[in-house]
C-alpha positions as CSV (number, residue, x, y, z in Angstrom):
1,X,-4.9,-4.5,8.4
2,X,-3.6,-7.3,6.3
3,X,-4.8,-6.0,2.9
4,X,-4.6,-10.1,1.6
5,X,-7.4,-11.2,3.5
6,X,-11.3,-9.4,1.9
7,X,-11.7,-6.6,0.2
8,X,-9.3,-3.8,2.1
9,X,-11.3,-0.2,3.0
10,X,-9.2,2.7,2.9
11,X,-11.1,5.7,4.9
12,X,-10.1,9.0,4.1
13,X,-8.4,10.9,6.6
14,X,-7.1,7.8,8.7
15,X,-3.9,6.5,9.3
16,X,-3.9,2.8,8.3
17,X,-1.0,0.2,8.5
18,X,-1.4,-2.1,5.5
19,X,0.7,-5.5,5.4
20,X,0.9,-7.2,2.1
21,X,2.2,-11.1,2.3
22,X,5.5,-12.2,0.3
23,X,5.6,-15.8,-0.9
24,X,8.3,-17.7,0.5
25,X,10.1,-17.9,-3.1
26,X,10.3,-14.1,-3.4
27,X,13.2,-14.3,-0.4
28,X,15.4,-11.6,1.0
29,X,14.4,-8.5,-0.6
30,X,16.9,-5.7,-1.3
31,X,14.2,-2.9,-2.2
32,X,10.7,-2.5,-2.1
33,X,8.2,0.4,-3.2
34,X,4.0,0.1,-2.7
35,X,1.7,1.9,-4.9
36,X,-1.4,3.3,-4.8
37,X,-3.1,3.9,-7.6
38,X,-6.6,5.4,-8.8
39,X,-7.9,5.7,-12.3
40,X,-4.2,4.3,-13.5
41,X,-2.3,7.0,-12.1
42,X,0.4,6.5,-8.9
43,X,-1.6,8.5,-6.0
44,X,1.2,8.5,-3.9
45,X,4.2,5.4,-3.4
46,X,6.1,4.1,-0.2
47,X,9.4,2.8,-0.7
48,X,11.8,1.0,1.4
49,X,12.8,3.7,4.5
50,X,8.9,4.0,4.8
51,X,8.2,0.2,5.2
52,X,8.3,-2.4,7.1
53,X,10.1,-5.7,5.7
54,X,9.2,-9.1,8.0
55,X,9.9,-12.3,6.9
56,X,7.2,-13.4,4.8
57,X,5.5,-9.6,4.9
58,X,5.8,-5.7,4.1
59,X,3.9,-3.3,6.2
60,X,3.4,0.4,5.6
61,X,1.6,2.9,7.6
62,X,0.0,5.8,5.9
63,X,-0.6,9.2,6.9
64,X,-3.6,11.2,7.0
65,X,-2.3,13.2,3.8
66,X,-1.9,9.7,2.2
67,X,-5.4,8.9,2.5
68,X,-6.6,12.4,1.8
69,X,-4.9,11.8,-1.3
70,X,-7.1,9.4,-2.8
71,X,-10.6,10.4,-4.4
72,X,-13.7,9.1,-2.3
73,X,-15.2,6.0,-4.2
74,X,-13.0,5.1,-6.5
75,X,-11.1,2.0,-6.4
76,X,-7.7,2.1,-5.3
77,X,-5.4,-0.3,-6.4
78,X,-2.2,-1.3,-4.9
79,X,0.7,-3.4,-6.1
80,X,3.7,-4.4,-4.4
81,X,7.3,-4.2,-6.1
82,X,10.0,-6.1,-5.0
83,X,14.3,-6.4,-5.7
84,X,16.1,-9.2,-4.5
85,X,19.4,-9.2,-3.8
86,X,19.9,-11.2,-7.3
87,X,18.3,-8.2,-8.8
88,X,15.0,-9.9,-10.0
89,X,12.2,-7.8,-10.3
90,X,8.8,-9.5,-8.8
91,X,5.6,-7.2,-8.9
92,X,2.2,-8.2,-7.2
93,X,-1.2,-8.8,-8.8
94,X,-3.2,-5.3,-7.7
95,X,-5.1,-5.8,-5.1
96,X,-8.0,-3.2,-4.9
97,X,-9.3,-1.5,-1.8
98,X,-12.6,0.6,-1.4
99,X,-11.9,4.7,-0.5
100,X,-14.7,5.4,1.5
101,X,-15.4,9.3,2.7
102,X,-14.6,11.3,5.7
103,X,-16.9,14.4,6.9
104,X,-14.0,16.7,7.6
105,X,-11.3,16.6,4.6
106,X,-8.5,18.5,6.9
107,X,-5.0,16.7,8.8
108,X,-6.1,16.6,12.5
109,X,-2.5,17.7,14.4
């Protein structure tokens, strides 16, 4: 799902891969960390051994305790940090994604 394009939906208990776009200007990156947020408290981050860095793109996949995490509707905001190798510091605008419920609140394995 590429979380630029409508208003992301984030179901409970799924496993989602969400790919945020990086302007061109932003560069090589050196270290980046996702987080998702709910009532302005850090629900759970991803940093850079659990992403995905593309030219032009940052992809995470979350796990099913990831999106158990989050509290059924109620926006979730995430924002995408950035390092460059120059060691500037570039954060995202939040982008906010709907949590929508799940009937059975338990990790399938």
């Amino acid at each position: 799902m590429d979380i630029m394009s409508g208003t992301p939906i984030i179901k409970r208990g799924t496993t989602p891969t969400h790919t945020i776009g990086v302007p061109p200007e932003v560069g090589q990156i050196q270290k980046v960390r996702i987080v998702y947020a709910q009532d302005g408290k850090a629900v759970f981050k991803k940093e850079n051994d659990q992403c995905t860095i593309e030219e032009g793109a940052v992809s995470v996949k979350l796990t099913q305790e990831d999106t158990l995490a989050l509290t059924c509707s109620k926006a979730c905001e995430i924002e995408l940090h950035v390092l460059t190798p120059g060691n500037d510091s570039i954060i995202s605008e939040p982008i906010v994604a709907v949590v929508t419920k799940c009937l059975d609140n338990e990790v399938l394995v």
